[in-house]
N, CA, C and O atoms as a Maestro MAE file, in Angstrom:
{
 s_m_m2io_version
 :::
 2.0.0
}

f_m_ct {
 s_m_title
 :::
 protein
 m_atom[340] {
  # First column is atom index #
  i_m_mmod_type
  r_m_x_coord
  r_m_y_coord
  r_m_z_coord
  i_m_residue_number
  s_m_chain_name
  s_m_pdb_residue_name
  s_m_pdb_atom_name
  i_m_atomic_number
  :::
  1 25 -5.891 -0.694 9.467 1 A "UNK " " N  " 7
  2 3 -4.618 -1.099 10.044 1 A "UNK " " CA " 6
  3 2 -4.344 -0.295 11.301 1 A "UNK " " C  " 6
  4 15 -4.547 0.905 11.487 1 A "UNK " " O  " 8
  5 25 -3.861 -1.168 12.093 2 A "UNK " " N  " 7
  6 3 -3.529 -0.263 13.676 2 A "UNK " " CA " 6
  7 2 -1.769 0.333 13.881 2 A "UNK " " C  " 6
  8 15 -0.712 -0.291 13.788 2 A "UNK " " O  " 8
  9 25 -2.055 1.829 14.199 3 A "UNK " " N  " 7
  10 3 -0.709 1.994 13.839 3 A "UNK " " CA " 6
  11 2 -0.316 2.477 15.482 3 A "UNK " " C  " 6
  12 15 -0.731 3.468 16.083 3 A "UNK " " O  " 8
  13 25 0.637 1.394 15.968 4 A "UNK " " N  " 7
  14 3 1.159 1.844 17.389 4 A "UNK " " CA " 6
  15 2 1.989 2.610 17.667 4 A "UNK " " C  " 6
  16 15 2.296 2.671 18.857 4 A "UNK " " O  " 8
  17 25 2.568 3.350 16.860 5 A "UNK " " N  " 7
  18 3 3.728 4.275 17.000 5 A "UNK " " CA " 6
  19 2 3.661 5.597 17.370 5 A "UNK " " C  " 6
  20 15 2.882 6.267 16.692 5 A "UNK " " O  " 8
  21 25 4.344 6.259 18.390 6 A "UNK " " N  " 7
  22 3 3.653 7.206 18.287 6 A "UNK " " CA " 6
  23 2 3.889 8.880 17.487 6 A "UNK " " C  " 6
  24 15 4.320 9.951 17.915 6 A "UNK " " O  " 8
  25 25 3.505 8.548 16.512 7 A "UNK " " N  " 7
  26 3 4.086 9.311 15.493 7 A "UNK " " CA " 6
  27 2 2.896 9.969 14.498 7 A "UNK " " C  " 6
  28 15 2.973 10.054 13.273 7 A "UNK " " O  " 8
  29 25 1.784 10.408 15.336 8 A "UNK " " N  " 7
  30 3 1.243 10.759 15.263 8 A "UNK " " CA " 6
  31 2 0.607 12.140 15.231 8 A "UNK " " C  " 6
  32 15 0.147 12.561 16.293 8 A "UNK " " O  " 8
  33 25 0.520 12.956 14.051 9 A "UNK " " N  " 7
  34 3 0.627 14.227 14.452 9 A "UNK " " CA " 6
  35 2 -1.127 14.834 14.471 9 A "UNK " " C  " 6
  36 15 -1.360 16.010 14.194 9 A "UNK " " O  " 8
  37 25 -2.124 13.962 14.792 10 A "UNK " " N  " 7
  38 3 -3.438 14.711 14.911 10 A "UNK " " CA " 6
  39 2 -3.573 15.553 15.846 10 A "UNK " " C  " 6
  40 15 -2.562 15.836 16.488 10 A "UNK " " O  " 8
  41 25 -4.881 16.205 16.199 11 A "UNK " " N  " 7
  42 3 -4.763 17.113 16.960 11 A "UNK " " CA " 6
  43 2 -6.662 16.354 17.757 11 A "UNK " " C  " 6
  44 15 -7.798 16.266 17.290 11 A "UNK " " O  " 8
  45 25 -6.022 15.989 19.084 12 A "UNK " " N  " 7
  46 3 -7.678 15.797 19.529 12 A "UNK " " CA " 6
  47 2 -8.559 16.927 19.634 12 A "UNK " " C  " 6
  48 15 -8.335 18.127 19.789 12 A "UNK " " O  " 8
  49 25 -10.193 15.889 19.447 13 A "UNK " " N  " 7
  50 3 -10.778 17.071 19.277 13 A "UNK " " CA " 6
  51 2 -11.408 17.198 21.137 13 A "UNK " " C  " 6
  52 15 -11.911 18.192 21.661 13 A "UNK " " O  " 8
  53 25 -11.188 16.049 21.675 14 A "UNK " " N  " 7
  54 3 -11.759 15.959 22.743 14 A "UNK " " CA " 6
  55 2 -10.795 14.927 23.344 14 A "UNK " " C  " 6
  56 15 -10.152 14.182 22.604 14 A "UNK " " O  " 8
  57 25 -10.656 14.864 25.111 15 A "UNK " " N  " 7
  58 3 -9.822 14.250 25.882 15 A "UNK " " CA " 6
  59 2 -10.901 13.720 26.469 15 A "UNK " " C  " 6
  60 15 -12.012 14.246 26.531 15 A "UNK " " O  " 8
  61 25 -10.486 12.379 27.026 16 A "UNK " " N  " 7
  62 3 -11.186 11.461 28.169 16 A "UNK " " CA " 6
  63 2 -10.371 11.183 28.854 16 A "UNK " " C  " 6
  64 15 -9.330 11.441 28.249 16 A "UNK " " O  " 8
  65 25 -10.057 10.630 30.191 17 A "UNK " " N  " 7
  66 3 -9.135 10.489 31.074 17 A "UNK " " CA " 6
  67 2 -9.817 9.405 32.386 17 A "UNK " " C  " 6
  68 15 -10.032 9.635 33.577 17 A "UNK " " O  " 8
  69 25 -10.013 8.228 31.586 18 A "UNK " " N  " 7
  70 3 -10.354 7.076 32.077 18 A "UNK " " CA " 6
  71 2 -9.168 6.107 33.144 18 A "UNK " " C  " 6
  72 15 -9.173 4.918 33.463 18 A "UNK " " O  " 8
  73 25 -8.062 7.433 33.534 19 A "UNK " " N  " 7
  74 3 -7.450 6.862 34.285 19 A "UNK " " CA " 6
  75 2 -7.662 6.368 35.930 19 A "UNK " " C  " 6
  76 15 -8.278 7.174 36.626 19 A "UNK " " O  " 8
  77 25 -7.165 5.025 36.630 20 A "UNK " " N  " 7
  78 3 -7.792 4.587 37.745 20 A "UNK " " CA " 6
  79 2 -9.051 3.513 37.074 20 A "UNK " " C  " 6
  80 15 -9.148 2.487 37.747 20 A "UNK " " O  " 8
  81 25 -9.706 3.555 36.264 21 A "UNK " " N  " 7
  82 3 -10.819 2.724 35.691 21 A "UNK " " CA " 6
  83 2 -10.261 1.305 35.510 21 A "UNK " " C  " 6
  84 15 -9.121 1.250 35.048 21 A "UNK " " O  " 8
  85 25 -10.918 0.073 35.818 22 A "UNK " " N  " 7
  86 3 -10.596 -0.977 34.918 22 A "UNK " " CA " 6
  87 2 -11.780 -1.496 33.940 22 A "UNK " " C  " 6
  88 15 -12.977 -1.258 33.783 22 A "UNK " " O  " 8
  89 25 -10.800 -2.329 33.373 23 A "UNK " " N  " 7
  90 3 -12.330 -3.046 32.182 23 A "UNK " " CA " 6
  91 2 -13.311 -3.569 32.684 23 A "UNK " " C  " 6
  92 15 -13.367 -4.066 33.808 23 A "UNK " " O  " 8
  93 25 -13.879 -3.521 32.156 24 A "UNK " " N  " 7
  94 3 -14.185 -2.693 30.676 24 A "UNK " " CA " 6
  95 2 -14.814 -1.230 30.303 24 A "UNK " " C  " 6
  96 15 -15.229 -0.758 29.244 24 A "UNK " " O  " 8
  97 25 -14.661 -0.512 32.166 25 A "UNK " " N  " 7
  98 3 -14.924 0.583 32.018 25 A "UNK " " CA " 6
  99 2 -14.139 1.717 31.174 25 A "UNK " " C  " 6
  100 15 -14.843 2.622 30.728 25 A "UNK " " O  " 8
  101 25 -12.908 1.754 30.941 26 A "UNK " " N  " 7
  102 3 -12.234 2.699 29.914 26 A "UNK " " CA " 6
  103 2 -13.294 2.545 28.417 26 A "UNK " " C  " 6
  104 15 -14.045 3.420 27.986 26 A "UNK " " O  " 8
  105 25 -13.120 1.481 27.968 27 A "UNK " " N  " 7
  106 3 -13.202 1.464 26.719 27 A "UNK " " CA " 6
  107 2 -14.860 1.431 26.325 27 A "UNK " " C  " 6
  108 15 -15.246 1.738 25.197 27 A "UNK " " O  " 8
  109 25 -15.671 1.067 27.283 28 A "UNK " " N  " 7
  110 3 -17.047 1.734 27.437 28 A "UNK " " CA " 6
  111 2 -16.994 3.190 27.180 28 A "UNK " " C  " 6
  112 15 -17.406 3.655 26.117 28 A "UNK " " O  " 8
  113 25 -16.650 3.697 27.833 29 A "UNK " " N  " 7
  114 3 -16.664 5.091 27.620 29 A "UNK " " CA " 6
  115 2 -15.979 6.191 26.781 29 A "UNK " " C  " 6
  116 15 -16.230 7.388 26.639 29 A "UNK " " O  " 8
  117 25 -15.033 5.384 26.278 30 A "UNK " " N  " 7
  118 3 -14.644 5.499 24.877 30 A "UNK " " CA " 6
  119 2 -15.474 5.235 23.941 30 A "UNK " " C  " 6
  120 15 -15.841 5.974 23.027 30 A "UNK " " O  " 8
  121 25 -15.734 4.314 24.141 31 A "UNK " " N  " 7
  122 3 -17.020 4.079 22.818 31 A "UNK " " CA " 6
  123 2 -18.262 5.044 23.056 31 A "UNK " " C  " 6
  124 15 -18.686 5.423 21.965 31 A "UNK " " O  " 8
  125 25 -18.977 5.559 24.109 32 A "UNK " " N  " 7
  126 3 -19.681 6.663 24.307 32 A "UNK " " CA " 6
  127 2 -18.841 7.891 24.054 32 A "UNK " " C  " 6
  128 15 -19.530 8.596 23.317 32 A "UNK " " O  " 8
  129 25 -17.818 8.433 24.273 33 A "UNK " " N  " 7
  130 3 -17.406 9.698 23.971 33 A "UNK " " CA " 6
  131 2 -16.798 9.541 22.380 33 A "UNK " " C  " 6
  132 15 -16.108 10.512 22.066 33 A "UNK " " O  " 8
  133 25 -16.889 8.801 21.630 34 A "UNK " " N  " 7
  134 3 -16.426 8.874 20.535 34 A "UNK " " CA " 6
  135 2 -17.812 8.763 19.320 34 A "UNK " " C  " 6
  136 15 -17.673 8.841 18.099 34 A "UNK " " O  " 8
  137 25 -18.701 8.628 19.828 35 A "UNK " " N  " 7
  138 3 -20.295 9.138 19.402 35 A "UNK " " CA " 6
  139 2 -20.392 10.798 19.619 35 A "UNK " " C  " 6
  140 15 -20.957 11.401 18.706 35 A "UNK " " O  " 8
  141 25 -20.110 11.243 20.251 36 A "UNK " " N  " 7
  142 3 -19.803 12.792 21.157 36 A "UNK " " CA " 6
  143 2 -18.877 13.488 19.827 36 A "UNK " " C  " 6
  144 15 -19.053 14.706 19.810 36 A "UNK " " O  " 8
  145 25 -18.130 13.107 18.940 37 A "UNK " " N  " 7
  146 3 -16.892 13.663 18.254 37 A "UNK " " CA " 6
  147 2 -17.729 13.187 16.965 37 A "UNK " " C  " 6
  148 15 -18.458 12.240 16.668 37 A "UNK " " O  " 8
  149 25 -17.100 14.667 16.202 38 A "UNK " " N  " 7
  150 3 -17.913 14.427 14.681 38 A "UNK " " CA " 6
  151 2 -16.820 13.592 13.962 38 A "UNK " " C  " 6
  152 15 -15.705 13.198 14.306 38 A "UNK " " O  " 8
  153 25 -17.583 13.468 12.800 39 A "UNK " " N  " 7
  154 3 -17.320 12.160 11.742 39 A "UNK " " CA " 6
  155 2 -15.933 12.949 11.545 39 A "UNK " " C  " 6
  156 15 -16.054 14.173 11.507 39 A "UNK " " O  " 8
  157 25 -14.156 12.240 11.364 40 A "UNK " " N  " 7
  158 3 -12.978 12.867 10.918 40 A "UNK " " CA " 6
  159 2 -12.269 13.612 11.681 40 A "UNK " " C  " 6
  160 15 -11.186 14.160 11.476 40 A "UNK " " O  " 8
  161 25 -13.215 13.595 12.934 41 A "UNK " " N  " 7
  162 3 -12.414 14.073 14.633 41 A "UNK " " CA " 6
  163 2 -11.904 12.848 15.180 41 A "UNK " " C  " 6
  164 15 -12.172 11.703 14.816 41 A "UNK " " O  " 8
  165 25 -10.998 13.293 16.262 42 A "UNK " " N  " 7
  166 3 -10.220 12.852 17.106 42 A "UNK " " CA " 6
  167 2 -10.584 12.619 18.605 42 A "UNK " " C  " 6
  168 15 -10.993 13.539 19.313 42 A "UNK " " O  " 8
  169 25 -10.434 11.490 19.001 43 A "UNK " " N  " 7
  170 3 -10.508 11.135 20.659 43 A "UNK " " CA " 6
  171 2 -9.434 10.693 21.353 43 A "UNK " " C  " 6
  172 15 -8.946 9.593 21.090 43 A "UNK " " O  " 8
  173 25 -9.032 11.333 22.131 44 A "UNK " " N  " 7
  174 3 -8.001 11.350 22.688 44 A "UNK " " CA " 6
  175 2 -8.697 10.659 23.863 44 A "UNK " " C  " 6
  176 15 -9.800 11.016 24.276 44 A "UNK " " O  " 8
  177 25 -7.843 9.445 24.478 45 A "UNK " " N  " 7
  178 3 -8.046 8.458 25.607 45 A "UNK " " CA " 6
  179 2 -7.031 8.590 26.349 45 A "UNK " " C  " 6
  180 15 -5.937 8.747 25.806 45 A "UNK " " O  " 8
  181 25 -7.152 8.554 28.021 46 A "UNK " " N  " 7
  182 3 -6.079 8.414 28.546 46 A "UNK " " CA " 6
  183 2 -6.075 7.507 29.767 46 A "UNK " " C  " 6
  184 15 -6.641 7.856 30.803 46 A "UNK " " O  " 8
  185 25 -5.381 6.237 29.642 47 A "UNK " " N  " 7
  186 3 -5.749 4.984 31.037 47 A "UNK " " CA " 6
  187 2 -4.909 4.974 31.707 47 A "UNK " " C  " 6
  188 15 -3.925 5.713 31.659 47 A "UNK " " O  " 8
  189 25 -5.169 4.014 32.571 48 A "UNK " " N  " 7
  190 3 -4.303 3.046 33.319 48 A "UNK " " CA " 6
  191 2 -4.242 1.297 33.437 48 A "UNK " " C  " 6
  192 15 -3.606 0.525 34.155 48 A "UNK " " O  " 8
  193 25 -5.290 1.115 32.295 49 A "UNK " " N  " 7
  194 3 -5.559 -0.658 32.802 49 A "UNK " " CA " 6
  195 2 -4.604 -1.009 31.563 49 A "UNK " " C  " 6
  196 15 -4.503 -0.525 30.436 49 A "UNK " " O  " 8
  197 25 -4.253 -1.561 31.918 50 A "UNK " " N  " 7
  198 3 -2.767 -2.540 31.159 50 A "UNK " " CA " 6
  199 2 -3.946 -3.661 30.333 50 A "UNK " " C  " 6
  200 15 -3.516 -4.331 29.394 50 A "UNK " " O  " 8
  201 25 -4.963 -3.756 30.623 51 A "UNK " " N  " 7
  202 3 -5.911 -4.592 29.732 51 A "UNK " " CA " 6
  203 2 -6.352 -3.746 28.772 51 A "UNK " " C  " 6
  204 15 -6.641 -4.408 27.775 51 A "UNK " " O  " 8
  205 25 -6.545 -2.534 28.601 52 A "UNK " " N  " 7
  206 3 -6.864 -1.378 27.767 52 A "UNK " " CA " 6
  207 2 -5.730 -1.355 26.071 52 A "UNK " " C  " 6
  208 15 -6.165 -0.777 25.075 52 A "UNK " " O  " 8
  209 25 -4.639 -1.910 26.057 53 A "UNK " " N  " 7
  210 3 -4.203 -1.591 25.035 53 A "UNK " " CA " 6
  211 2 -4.881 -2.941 23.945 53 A "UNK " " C  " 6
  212 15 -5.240 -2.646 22.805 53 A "UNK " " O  " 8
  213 25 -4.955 -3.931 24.295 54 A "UNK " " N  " 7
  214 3 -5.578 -4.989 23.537 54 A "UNK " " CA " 6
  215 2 -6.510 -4.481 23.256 54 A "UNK " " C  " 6
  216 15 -6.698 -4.248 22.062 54 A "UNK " " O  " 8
  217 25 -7.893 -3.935 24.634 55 A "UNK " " N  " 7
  218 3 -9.521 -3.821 24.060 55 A "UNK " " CA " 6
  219 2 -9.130 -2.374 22.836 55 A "UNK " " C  " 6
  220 15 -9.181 -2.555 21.619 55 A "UNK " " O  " 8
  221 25 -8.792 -1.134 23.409 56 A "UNK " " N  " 7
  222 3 -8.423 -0.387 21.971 56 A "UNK " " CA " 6
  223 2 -8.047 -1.042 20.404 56 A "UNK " " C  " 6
  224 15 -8.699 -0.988 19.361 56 A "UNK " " O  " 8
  225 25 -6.890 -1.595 20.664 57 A "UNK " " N  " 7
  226 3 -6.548 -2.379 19.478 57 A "UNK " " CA " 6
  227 2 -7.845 -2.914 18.880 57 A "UNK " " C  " 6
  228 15 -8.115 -2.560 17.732 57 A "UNK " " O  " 8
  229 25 -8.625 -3.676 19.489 58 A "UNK " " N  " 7
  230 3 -9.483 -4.596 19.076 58 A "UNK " " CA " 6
  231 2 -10.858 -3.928 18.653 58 A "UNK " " C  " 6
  232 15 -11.532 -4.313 17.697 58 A "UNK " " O  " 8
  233 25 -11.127 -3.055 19.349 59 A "UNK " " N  " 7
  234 3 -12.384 -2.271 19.188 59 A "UNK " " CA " 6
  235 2 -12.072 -1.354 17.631 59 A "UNK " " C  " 6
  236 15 -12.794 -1.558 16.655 59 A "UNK " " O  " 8
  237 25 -10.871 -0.314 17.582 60 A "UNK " " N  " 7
  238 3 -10.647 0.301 16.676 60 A "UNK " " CA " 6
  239 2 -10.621 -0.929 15.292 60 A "UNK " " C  " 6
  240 15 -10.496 -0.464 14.160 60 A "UNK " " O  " 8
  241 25 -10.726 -2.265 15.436 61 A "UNK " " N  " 7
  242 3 -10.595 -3.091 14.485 61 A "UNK " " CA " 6
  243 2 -12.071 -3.662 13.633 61 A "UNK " " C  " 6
  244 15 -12.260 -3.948 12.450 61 A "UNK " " O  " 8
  245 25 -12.869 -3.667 14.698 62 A "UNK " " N  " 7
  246 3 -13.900 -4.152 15.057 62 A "UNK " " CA " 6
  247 2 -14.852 -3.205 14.608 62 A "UNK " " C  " 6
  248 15 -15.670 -3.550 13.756 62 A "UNK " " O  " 8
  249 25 -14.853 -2.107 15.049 63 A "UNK " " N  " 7
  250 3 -15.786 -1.105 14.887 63 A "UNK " " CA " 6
  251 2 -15.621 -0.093 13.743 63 A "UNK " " C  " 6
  252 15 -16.424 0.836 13.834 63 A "UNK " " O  " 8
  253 25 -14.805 -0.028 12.710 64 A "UNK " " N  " 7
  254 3 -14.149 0.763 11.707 64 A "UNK " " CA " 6
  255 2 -13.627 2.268 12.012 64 A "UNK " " C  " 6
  256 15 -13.602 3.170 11.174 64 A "UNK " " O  " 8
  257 25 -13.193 2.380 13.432 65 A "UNK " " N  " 7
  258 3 -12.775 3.424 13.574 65 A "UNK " " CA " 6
  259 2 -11.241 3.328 13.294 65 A "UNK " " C  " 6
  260 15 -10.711 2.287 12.905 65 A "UNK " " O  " 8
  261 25 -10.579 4.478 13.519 66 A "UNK " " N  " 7
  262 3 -8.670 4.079 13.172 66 A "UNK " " CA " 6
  263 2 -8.369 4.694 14.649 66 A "UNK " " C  " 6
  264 15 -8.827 5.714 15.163 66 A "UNK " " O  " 8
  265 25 -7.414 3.701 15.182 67 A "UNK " " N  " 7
  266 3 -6.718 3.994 16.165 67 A "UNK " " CA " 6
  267 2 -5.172 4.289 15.470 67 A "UNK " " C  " 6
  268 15 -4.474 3.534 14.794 67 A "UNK " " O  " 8
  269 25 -4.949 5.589 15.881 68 A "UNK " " N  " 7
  270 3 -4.005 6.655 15.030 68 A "UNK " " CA " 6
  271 2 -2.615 6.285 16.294 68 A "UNK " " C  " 6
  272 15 -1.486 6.507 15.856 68 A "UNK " " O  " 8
  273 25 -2.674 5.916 17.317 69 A "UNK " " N  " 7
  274 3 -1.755 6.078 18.135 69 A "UNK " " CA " 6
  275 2 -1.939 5.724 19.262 69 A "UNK " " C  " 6
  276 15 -2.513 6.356 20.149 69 A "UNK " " O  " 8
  277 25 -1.263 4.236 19.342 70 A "UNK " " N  " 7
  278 3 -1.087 3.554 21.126 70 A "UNK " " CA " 6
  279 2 0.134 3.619 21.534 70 A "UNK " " C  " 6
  280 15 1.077 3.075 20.962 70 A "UNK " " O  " 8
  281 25 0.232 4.551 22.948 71 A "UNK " " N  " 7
  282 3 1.225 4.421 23.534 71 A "UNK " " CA " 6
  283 2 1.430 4.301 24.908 71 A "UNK " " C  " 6
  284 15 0.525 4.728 25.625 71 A "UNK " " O  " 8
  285 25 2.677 3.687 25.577 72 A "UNK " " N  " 7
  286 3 2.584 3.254 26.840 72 A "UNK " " CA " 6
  287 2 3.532 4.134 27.204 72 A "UNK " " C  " 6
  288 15 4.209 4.449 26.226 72 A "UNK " " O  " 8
  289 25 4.069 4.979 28.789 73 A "UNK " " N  " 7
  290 3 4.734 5.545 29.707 73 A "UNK " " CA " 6
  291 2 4.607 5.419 30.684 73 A "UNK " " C  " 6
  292 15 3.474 5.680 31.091 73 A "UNK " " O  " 8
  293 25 5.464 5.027 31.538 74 A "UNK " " N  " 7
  294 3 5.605 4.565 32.825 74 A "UNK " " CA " 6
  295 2 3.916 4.560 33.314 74 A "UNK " " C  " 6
  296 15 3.165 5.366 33.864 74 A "UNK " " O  " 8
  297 25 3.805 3.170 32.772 75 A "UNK " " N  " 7
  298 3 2.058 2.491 33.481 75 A "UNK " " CA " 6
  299 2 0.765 3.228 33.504 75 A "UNK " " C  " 6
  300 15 -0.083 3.052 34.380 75 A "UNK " " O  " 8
  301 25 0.572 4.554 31.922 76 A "UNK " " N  " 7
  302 3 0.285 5.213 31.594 76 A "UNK " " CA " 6
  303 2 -0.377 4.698 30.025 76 A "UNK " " C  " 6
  304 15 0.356 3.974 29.351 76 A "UNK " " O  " 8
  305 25 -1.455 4.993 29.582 77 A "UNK " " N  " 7
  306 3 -1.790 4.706 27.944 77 A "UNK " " CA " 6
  307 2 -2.271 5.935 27.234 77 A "UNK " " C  " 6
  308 15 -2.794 6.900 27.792 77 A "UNK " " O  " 8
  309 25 -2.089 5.833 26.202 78 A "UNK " " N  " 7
  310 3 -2.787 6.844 25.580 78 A "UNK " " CA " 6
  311 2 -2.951 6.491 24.062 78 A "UNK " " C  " 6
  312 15 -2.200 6.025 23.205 78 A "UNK " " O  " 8
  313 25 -4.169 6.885 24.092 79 A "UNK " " N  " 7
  314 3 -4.775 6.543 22.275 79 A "UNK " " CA " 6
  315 2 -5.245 7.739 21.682 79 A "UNK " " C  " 6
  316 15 -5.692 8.666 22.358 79 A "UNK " " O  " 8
  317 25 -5.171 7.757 20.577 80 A "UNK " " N  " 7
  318 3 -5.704 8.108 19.401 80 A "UNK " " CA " 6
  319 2 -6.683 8.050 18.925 80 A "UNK " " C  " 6
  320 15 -6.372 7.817 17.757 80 A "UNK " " O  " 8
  321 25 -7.915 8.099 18.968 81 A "UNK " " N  " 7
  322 3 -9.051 7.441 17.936 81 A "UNK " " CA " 6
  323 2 -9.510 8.535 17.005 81 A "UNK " " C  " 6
  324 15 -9.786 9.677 17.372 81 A "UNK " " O  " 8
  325 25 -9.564 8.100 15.813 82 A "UNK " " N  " 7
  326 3 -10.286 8.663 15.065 82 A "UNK " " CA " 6
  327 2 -11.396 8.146 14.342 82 A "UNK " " C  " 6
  328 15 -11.268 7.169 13.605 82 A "UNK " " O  " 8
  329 25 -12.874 8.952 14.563 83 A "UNK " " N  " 7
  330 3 -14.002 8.836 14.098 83 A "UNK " " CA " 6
  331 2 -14.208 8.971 12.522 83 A "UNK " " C  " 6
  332 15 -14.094 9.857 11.676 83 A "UNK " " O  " 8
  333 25 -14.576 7.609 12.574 84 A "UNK " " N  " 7
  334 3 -14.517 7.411 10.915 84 A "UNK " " CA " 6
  335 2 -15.871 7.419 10.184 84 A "UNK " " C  " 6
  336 15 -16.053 7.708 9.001 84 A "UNK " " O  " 8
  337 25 -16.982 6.974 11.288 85 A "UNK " " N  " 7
  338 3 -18.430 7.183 10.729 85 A "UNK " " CA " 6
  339 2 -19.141 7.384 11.471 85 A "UNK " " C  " 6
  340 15 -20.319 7.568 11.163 85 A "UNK " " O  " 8
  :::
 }
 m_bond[339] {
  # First column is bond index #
  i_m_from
  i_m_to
  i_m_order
  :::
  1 1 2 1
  2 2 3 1
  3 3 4 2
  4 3 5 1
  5 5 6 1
  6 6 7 1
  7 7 8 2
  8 7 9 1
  9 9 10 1
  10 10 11 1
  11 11 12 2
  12 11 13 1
  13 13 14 1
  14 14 15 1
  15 15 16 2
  16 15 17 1
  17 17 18 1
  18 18 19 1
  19 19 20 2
  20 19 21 1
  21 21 22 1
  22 22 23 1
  23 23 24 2
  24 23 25 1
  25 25 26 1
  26 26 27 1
  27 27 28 2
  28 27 29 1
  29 29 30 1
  30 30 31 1
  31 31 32 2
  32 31 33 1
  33 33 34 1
  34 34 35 1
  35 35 36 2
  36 35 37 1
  37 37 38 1
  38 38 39 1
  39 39 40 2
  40 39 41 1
  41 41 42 1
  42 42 43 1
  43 43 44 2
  44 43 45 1
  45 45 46 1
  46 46 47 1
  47 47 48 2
  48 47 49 1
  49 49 50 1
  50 50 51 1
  51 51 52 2
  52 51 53 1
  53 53 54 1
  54 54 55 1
  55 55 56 2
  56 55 57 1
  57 57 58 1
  58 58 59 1
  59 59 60 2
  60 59 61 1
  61 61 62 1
  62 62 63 1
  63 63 64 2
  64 63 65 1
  65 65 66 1
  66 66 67 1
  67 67 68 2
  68 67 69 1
  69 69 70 1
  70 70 71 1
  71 71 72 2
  72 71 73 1
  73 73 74 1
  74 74 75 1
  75 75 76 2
  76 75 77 1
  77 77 78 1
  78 78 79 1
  79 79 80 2
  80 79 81 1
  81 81 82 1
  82 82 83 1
  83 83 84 2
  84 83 85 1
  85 85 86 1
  86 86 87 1
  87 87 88 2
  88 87 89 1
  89 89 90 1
  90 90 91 1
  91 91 92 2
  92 91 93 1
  93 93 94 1
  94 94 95 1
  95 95 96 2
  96 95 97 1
  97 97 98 1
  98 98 99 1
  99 99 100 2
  100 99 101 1
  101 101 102 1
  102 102 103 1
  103 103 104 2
  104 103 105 1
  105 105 106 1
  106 106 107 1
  107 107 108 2
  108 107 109 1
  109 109 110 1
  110 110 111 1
  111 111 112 2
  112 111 113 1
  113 113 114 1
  114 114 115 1
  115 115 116 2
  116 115 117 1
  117 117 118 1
  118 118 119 1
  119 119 120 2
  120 119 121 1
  121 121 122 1
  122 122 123 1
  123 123 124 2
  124 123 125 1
  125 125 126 1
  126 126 127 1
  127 127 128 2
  128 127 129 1
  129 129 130 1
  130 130 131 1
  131 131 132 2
  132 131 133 1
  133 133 134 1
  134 134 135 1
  135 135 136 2
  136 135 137 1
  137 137 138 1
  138 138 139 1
  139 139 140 2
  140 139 141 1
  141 141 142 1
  142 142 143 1
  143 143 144 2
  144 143 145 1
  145 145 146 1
  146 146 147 1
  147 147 148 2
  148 147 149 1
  149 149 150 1
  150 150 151 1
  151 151 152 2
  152 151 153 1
  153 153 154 1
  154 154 155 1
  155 155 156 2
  156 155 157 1
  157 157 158 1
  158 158 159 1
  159 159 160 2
  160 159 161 1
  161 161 162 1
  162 162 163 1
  163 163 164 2
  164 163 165 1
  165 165 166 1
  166 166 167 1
  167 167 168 2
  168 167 169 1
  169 169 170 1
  170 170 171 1
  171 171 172 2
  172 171 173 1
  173 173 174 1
  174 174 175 1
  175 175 176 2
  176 175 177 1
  177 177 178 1
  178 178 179 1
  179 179 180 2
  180 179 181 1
  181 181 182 1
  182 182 183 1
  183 183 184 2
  184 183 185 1
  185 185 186 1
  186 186 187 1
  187 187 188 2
  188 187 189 1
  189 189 190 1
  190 190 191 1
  191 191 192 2
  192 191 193 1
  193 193 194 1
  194 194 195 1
  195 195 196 2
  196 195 197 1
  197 197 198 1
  198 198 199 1
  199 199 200 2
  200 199 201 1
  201 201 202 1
  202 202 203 1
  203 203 204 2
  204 203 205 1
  205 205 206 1
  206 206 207 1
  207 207 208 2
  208 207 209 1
  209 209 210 1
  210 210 211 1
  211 211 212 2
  212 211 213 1
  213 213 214 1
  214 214 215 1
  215 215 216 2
  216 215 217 1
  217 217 218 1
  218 218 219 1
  219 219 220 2
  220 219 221 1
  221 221 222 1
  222 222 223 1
  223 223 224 2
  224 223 225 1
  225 225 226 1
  226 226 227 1
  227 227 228 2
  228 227 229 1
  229 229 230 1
  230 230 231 1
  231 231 232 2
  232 231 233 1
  233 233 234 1
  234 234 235 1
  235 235 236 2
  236 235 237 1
  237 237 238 1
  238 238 239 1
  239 239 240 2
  240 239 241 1
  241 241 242 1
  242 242 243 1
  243 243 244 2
  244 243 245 1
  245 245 246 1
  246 246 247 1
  247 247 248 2
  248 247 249 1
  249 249 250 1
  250 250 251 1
  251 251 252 2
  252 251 253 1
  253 253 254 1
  254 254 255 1
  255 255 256 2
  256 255 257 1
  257 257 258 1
  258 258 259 1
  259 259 260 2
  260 259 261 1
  261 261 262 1
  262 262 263 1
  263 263 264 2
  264 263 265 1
  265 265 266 1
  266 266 267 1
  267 267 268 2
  268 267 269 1
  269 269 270 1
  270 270 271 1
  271 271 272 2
  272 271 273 1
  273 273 274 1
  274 274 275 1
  275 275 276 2
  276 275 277 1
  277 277 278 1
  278 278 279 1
  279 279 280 2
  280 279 281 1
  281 281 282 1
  282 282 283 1
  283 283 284 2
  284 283 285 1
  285 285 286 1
  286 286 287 1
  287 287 288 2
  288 287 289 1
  289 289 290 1
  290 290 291 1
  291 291 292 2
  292 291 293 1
  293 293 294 1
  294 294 295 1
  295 295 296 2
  296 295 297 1
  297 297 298 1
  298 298 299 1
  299 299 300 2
  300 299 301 1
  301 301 302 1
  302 302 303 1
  303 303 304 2
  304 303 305 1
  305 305 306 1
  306 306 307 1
  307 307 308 2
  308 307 309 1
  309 309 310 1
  310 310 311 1
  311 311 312 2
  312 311 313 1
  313 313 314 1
  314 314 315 1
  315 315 316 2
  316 315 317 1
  317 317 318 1
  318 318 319 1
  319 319 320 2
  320 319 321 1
  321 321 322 1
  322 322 323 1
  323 323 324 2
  324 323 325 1
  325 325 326 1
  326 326 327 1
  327 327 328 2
  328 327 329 1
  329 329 330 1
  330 330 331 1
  331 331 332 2
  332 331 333 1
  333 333 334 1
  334 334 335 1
  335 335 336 2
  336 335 337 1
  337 337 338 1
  338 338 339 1
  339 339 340 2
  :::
 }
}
């Protein structure tokens, strides 16, 4: 289940900062830096493509990871991922 709120109290284990990128370059490289983070760690993402909150959503669905936390600020994203296998 995808939980968008951000009410999230993990702690990343690693930051990416895919901001300025568009798709499907963010979430490429999310999916490479979240191979990088051990199994029950945290990836912290940070964009700018307003197409990025769907592909997160969808990937964390897709791929059995948990996206712990999507949030938007002034034309700003930031996720959550946590490595599940």
């Amino acid at each position: 289940m995808t939980d968008h709120s951000p009410a999230s109290s993990a702690v990343p284990a690693e930051r990416l900062d895919v901001r300025g990128l568009a798709c499907p370059l963010p979430l490429l490289k999310a999916r490479k830096a979240l191979r990088e983070v051990a199994v029950g760690e945290v990836l912290e993402v940070l964009a700018t493509d307003p197409g990025s909150w769907r592909d997160f959503a969808a990937f964390a669905e897709q791929s059995g990871h948990s996206l712990l936390e999507a949030a938007e600020a002034q034309g700003e994203y930031r996720y959550l991922l946590l490595r599940n296998h």
